[in-house]
Short mmCIF file of the C-alpha atoms (twelve columns), coordinates in Angstrom:
data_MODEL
# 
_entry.id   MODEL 
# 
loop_
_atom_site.group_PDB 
_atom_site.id 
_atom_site.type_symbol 
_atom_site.label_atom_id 
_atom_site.label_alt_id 
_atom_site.label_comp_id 
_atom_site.label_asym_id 
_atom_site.label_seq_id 
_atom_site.Cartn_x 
_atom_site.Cartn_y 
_atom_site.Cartn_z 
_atom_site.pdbx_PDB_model_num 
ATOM 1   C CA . UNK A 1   115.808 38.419  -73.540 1 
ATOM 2   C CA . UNK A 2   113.863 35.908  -74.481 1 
ATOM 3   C CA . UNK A 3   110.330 35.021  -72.799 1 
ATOM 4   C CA . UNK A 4   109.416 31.866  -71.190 1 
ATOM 5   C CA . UNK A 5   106.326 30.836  -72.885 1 
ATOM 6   C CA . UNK A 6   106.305 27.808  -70.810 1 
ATOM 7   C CA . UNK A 7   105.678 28.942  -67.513 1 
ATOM 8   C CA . UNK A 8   102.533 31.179  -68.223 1 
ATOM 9   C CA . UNK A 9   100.117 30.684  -65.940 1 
ATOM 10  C CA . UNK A 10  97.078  28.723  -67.497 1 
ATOM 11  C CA . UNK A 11  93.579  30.614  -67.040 1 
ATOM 12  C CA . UNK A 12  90.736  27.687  -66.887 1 
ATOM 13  C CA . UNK A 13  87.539  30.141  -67.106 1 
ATOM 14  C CA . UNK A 14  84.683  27.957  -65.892 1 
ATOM 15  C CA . UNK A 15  81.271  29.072  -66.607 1 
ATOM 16  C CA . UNK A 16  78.564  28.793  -64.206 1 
ATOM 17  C CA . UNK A 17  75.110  27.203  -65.599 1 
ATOM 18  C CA . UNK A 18  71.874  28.529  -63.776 1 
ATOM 19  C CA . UNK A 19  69.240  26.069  -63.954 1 
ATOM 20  C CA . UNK A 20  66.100  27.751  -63.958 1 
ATOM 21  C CA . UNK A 21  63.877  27.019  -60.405 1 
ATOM 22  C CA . UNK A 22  61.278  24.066  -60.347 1 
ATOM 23  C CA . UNK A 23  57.775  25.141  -60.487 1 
ATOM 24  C CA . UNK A 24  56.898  23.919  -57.079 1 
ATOM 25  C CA . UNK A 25  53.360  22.925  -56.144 1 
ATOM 26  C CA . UNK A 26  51.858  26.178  -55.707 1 
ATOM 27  C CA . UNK A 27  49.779  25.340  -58.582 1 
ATOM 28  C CA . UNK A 28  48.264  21.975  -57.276 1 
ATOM 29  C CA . UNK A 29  46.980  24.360  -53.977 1 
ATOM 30  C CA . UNK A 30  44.907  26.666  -56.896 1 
ATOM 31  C CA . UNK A 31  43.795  23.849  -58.920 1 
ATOM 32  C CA . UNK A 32  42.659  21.896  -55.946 1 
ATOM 33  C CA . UNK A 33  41.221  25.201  -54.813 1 
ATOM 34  C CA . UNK A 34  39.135  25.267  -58.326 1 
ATOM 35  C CA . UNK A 35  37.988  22.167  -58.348 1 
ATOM 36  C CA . UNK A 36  36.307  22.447  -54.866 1 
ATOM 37  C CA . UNK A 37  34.593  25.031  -55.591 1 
ATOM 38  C CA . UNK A 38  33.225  23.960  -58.938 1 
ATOM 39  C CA . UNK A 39  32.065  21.037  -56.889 1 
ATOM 40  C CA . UNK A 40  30.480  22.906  -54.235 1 
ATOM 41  C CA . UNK A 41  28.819  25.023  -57.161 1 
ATOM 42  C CA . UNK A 42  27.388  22.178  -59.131 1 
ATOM 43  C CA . UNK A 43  26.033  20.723  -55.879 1 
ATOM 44  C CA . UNK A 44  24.236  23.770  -55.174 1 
ATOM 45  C CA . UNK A 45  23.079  23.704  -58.528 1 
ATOM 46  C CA . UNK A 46  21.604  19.954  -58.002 1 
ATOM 47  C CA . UNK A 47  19.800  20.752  -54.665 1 
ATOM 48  C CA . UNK A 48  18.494  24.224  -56.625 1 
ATOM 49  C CA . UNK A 49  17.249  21.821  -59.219 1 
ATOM 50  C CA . UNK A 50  15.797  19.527  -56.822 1 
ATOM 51  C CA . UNK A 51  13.752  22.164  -54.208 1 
ATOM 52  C CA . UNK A 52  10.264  22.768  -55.610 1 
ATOM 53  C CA . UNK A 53  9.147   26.483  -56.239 1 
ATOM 54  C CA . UNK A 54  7.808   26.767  -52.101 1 
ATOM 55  C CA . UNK A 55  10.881  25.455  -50.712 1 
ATOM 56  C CA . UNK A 56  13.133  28.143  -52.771 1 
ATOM 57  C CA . UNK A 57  10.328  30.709  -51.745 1 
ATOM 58  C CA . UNK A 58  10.832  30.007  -47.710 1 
ATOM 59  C CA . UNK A 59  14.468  29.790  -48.047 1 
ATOM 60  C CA . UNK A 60  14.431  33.185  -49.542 1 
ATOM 61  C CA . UNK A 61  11.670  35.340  -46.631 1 
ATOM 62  C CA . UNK A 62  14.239  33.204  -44.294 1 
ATOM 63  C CA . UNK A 63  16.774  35.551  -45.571 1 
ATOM 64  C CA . UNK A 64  14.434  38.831  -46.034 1 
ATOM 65  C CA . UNK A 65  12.661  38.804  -42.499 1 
ATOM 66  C CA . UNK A 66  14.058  36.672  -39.480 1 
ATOM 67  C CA . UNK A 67  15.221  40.618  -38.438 1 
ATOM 68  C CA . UNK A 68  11.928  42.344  -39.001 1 
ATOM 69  C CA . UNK A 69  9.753   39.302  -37.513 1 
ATOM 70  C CA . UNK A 70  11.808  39.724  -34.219 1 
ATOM 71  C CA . UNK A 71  11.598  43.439  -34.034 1 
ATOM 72  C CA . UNK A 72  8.348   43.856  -34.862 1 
ATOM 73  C CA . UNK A 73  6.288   40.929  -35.319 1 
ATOM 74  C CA . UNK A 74  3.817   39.516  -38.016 1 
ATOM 75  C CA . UNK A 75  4.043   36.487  -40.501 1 
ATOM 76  C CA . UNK A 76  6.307   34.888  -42.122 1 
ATOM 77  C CA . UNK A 77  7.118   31.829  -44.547 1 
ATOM 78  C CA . UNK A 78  8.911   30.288  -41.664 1 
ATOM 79  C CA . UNK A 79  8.065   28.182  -38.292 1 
ATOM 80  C CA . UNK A 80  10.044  28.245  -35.166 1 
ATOM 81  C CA . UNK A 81  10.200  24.633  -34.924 1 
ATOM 82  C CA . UNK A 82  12.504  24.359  -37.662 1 
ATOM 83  C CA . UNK A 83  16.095  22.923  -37.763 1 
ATOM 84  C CA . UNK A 84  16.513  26.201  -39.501 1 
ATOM 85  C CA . UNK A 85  16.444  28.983  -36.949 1 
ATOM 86  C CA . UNK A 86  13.261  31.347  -38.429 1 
ATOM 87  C CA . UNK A 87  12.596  28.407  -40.513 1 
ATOM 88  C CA . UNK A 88  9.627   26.673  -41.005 1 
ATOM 89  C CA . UNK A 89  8.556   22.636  -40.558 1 
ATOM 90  C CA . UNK A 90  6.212   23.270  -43.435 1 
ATOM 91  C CA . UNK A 91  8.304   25.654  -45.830 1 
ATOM 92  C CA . UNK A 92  5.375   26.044  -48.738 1 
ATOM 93  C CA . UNK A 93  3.053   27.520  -45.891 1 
ATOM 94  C CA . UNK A 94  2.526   31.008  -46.718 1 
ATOM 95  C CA . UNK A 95  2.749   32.323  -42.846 1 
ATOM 96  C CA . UNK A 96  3.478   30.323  -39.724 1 
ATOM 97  C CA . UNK A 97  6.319   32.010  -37.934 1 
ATOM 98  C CA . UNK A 98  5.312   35.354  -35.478 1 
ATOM 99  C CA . UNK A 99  7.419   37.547  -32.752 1 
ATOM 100 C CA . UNK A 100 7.585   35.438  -29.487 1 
ATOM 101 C CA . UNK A 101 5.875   37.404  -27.758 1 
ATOM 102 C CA . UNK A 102 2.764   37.118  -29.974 1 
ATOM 103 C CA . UNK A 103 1.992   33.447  -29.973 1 
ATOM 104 C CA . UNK A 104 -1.006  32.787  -27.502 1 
ATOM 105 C CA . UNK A 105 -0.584  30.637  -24.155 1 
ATOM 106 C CA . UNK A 106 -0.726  27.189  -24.666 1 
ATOM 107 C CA . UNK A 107 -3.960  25.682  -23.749 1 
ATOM 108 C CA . UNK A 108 -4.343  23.437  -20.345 1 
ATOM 109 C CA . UNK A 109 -7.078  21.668  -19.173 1 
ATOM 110 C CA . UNK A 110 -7.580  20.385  -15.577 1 
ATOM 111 C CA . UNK A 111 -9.782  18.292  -13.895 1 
ATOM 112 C CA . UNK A 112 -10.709 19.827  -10.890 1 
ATOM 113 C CA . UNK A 113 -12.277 16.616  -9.950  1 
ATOM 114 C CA . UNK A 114 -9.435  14.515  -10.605 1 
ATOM 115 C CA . UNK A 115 -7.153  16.789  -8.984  1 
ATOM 116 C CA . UNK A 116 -9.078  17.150  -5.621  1 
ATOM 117 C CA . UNK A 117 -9.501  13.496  -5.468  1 
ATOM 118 C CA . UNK A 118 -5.707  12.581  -5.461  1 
ATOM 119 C CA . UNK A 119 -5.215  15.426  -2.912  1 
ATOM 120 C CA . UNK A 120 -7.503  13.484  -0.951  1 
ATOM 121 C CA . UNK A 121 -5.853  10.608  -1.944  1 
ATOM 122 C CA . UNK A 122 -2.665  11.160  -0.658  1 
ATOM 123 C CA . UNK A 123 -4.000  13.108  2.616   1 
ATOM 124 C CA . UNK A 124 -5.628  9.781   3.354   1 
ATOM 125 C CA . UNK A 125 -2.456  8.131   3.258   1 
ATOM 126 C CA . UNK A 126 -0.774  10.349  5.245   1 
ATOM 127 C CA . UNK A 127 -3.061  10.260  7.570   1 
ATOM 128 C CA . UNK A 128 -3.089  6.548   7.880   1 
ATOM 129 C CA . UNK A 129 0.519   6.890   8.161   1 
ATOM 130 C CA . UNK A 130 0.166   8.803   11.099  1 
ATOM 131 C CA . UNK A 131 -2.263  6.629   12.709  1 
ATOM 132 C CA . UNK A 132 -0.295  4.076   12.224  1 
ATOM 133 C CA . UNK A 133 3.012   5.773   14.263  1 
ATOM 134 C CA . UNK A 134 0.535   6.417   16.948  1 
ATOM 135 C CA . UNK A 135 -0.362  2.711   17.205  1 
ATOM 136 C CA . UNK A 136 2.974   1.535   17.477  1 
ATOM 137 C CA . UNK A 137 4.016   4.574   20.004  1 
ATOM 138 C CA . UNK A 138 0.745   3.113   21.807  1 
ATOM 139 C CA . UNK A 139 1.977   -0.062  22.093  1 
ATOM 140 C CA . UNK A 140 5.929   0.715   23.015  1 
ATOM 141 C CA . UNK A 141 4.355   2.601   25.730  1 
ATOM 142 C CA . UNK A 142 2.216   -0.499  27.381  1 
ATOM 143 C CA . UNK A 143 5.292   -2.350  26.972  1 
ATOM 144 C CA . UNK A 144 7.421   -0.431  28.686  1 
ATOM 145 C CA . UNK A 145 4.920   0.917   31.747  1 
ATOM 146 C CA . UNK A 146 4.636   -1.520  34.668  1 
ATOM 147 C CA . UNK A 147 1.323   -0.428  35.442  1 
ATOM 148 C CA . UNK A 148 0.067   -0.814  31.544  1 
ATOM 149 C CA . UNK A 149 1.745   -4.120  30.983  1 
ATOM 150 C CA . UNK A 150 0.029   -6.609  33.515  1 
ATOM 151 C CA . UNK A 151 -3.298  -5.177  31.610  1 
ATOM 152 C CA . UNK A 152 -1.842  -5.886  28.123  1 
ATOM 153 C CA . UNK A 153 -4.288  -8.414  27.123  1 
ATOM 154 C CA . UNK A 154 -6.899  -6.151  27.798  1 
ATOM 155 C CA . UNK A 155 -6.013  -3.359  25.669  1 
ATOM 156 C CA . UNK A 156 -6.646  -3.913  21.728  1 
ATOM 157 C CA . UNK A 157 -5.620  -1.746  19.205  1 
ATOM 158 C CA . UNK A 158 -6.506  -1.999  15.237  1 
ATOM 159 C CA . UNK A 159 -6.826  0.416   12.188  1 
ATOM 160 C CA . UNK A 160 -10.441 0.528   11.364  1 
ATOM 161 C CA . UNK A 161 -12.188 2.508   8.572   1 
ATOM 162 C CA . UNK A 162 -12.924 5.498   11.045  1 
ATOM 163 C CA . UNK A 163 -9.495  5.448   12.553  1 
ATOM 164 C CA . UNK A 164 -7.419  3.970   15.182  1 
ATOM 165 C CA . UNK A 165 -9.493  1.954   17.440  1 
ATOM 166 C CA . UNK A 166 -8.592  1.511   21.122  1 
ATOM 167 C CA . UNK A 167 -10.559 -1.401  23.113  1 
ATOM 168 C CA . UNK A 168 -10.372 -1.844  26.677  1 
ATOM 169 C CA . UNK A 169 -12.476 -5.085  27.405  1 
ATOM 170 C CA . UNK A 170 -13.377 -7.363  30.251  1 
ATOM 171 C CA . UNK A 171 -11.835 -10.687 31.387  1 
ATOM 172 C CA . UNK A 172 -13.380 -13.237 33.645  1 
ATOM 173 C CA . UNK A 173 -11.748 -12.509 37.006  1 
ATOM 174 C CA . UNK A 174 -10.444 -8.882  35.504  1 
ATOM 175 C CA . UNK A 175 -13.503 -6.627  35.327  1 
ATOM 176 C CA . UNK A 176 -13.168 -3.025  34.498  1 
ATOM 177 C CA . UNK A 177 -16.768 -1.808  35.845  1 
ATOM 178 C CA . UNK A 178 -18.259 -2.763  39.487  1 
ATOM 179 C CA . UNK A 179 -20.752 -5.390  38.639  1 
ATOM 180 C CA . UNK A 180 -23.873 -4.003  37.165  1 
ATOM 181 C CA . UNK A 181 -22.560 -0.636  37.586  1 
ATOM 182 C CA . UNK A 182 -20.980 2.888   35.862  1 
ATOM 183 C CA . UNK A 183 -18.431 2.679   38.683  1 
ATOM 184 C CA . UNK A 184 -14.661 2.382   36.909  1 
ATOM 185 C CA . UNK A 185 -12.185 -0.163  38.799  1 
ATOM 186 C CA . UNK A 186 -8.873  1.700   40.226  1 
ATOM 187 C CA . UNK A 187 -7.012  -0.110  38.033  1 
ATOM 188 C CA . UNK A 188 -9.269  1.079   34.993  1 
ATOM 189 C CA . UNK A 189 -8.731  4.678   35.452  1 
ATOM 190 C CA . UNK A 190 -5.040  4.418   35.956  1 
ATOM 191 C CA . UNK A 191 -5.312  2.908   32.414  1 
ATOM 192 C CA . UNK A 192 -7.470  5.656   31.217  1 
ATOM 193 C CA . UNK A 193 -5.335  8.243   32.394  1 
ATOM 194 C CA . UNK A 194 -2.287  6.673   30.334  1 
ATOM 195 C CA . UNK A 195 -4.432  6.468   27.544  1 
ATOM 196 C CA . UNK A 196 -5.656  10.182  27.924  1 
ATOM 197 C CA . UNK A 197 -2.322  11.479  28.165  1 
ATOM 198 C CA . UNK A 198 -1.052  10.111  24.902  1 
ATOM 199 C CA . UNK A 199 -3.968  10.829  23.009  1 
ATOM 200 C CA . UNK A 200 -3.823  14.390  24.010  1 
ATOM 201 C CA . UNK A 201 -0.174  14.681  21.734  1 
ATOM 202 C CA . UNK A 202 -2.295  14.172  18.642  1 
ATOM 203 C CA . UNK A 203 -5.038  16.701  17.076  1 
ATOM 204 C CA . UNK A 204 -7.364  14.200  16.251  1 
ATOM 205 C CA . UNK A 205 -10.937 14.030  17.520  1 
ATOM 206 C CA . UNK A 206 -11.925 10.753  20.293  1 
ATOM 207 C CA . UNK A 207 -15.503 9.260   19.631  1 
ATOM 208 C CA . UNK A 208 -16.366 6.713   22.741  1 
ATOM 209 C CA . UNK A 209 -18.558 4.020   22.907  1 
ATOM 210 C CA . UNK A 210 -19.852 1.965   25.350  1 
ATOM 211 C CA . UNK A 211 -20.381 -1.936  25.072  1 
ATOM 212 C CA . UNK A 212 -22.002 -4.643  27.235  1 
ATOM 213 C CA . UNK A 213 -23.220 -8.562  26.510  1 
ATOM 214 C CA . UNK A 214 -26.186 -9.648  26.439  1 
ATOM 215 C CA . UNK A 215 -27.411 -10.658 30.220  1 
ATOM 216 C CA . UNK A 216 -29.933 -8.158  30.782  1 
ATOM 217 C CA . UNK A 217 -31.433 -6.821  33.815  1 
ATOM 218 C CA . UNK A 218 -34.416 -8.021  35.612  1 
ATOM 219 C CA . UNK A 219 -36.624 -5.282  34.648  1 
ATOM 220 C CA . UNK A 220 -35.809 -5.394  30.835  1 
ATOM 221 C CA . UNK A 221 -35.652 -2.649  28.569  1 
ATOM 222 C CA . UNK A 222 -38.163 -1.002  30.070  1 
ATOM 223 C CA . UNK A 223 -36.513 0.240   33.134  1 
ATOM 224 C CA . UNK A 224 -32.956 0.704   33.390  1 
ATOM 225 C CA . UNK A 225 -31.384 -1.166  30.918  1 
ATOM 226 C CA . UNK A 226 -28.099 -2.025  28.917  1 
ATOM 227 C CA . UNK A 227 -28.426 0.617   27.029  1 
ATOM 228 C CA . UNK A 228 -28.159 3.807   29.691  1 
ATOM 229 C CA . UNK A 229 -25.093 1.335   31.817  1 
ATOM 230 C CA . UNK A 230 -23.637 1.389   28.144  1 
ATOM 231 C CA . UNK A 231 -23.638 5.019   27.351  1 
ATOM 232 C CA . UNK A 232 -23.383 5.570   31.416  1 
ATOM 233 C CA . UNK A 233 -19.864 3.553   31.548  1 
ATOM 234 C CA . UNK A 234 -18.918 5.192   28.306  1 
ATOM 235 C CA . UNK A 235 -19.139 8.995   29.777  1 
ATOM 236 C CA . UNK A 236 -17.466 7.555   32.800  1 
ATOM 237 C CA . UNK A 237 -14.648 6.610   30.736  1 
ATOM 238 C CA . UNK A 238 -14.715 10.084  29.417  1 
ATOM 239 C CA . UNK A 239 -14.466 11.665  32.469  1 
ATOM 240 C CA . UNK A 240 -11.343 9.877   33.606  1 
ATOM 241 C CA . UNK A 241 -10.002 10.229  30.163  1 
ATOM 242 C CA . UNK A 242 -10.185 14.340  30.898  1 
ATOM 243 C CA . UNK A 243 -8.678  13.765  34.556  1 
ATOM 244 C CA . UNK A 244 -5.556  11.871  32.697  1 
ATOM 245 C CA . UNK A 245 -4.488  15.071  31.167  1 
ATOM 246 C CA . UNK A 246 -7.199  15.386  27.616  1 
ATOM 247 C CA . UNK A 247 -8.185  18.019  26.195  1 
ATOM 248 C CA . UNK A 248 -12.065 18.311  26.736  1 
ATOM 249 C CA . UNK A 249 -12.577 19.562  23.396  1 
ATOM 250 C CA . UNK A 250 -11.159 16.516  21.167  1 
ATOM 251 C CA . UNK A 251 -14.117 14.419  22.264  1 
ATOM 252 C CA . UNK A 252 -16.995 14.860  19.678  1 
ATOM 253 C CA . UNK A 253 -18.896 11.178  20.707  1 
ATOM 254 C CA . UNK A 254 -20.136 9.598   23.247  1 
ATOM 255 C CA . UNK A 255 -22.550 7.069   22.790  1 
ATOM 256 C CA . UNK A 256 -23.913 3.446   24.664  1 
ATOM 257 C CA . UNK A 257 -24.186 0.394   22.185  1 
ATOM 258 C CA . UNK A 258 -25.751 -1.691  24.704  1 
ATOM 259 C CA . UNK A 259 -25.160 -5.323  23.181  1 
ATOM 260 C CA . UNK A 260 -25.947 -4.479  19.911  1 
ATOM 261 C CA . UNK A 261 -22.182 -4.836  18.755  1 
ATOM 262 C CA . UNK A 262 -21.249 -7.594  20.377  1 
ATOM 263 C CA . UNK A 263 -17.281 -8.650  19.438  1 
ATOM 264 C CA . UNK A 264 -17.724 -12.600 20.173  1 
ATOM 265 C CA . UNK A 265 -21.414 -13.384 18.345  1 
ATOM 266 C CA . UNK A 266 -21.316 -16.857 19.218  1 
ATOM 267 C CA . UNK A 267 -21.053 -16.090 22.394  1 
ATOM 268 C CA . UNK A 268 -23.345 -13.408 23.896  1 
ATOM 269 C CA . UNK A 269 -22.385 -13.494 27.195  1 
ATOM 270 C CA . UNK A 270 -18.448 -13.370 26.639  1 
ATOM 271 C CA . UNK A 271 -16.884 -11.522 29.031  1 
ATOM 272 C CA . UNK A 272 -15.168 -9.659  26.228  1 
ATOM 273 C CA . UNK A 273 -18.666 -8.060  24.675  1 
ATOM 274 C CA . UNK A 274 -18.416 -5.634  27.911  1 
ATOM 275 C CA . UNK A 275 -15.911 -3.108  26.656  1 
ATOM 276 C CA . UNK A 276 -15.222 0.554   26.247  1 
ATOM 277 C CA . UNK A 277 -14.541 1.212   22.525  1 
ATOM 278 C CA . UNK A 278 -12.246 5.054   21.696  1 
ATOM 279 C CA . UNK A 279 -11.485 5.801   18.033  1 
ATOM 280 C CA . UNK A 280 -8.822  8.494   16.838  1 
ATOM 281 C CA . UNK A 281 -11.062 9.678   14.348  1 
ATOM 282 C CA . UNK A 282 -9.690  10.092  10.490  1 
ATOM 283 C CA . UNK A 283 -10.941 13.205  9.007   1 
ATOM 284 C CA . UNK A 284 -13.806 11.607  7.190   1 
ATOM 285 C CA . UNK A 285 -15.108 9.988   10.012  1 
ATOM 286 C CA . UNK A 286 -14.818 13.688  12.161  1 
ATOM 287 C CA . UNK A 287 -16.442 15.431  9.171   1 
ATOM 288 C CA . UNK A 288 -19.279 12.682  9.792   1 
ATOM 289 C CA . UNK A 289 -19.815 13.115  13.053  1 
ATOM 290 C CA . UNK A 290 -19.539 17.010  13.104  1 
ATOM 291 C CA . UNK A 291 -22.734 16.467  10.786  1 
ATOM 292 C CA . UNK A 292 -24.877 14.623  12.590  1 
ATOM 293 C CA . UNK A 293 -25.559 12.062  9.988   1 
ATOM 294 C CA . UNK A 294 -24.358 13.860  6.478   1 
ATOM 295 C CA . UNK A 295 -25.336 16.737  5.034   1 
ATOM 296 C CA . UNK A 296 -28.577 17.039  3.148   1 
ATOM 297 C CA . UNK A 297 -28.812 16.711  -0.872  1 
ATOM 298 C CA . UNK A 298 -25.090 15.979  -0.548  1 
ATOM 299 C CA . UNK A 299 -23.947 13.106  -3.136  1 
ATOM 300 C CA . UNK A 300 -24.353 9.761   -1.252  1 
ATOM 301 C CA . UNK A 301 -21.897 7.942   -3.505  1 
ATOM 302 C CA . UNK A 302 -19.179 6.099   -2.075  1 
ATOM 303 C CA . UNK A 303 -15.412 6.779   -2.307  1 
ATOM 304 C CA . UNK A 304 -12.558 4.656   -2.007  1 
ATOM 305 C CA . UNK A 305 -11.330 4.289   1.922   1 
ATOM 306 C CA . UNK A 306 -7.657  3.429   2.499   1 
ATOM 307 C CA . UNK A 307 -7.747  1.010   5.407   1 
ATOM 308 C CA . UNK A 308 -4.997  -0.729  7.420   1 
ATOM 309 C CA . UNK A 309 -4.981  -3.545  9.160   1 
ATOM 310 C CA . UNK A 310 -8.970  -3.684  9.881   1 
ATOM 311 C CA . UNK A 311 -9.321  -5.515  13.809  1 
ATOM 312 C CA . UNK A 312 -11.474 -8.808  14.140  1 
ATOM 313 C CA . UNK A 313 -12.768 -11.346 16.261  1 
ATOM 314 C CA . UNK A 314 -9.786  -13.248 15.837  1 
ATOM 315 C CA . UNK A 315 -7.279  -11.043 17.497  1 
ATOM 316 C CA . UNK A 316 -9.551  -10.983 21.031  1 
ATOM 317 C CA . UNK A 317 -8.225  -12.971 23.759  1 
ATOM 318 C CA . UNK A 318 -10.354 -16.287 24.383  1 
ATOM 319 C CA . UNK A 319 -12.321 -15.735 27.629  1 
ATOM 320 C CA . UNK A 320 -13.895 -18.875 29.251  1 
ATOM 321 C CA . UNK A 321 -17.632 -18.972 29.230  1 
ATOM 322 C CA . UNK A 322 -19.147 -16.813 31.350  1 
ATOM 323 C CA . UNK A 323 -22.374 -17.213 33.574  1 
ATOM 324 C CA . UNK A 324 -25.648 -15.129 33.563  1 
ATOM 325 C CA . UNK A 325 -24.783 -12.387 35.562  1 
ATOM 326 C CA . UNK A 326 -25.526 -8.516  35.251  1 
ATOM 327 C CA . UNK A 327 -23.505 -6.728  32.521  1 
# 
């Protein structure tokens, strides 16, 4: 039996080619790896080549001793103040950086002088300050008393350069003495004793002074005069100052001007020139009087006095001329 070549099945073999793999870029990443670091080694060569022989000795004790400097202290090449920590600002300085703990306290120097005055300075001021709140509390209080208000033109206040300054003076028809007299007006001591209360809330010291014009007595100076009605009206204002509710101790001054301060100059016998004068004393006018004139061999040279708003003739009510009568 005969085979049928023609329907053998037809084997097609097909061979597979591998191509071999790409490379990749695996070698770019070393390359670029090389050439980096070849940079970074010539550059170090260049600053190397460009550091004088001090430099290149600083850099290296920076790298010996930072360690044995902190533990134990002594010199080095290096400062601490450089942008190199254990470095030095000067590198070619053969020592310069030391333990902590070993560098000596920096040096101050004060002026004791300078220093005490600005203390004093600013005391001043705040004691001015406070002068000044008692003035206004002063004056809210006369404004809102019945019995102090009617006598409003009669009561001055001001800032001097020894404190706050309190006037009570005279008018025309309005006298606060008994003609010729050390006798106080009702109307007077109710003042006083308002005045002695709220003086009593503050710890400064009172100095009072007594004031007349000019008319004199008969007699002159040689008998009783202006000048023991002056300091007589003045310790009578003290007393009733006391009886309002003051402490006896703040006063440190009484004393009788006669008319040898008088407020209106021009006018001698101004009603306003009789007047009882009380100062809330700063503390260099209390250390003045609490020394009786200064203290001996003590500097006499001046210092500078913060003032406020210093009183004058100016701010006195005008009085109408007054006749010759006893002060």
């Amino acid at each position: 039996m005969s085979e049928d070549h023609s329907k053998k099945p037809i084997v097609v073999k097909r061979v597979k080619k591998v191509v071999g793999m790409a490379h990749g870029g695996a070698w770019k990443i070393a390359y670029a790896d090389f050439v980096t670091a070849m940079m970074a080694f010539f550059l170090l060569m260049w600053l190397l080549g460009s550091v004088t022989a001090g430099d290149l000795k600083g850099i290296s004790e920076y790298f010996k001793t930072p360690l044995k400097v902190a533990l134990t202290g002594g010199s080095g090449s290096g400062d601490s103040s450089s942008i190199l920590k254990g470095g030095g600002q000067d590198l070619t300085r053969a020592s310069g950086q030391v333990k902590y703990g070993d560098l000596p306290p920096e040096k101050r120097i004060i002026s004791i002088n300078a220093s005490n005055q600005s203390i004093a300075r600013a005391e001043r001021k705040k004691e001015l300050e406070k002068l000044k709140e008692l003035k206004a509390s002063i004056e809210k209080a006369i404004d809102s008393s019945p019995k102090l208000q009617q006598f409003k033109k009669q009561i001055l206040l001001d800032i001097t350069s020894e404190g706050l300054r309190i006037q009570i003076v005279d008018e025309k028809n309005r006298p606060m003495f008994q003609l010729g007299s050390a006798e106080l007006e009702p109307y007077t001591k109710g003042i006083l004793h308002e005045i002695g209360k709220m003086l009593n809330e503050v710890p400064n010291k009172i100095s009072i002074s007594g004031h007349t014009d000019a008319a004199v007595y008969g007699g002159g100076d040689r008998g009783y005069s202006n000048w023991e009605l002056s300091a007589d009206r003045a310790n009578a204002s003290r007393r009733e100052l006391i009886t309002g509710g003051m402490a006896e101790g703040k006063i440190v001054r009484v004393i009788g001007l006669s008319s040898a301060v008088l407020f209106t100059k021009d006018d001698p016998l101004n009603p306003v020139n009789r007047r009882i004068s009380m100062i809330v004393m700063n503390k260099k006018a209390e250390d003045a009087a609490s020394h009786d004139g200064g203290t001996v061999g003590e500097n006499i040279a001046g210092d500078d006095t913060e003032q406020g708003d210093t009183g004058s003739a100016g701010e006195m009510p005008t009085a109408a001329p007054a006749t010759q009568v006893a002060p």
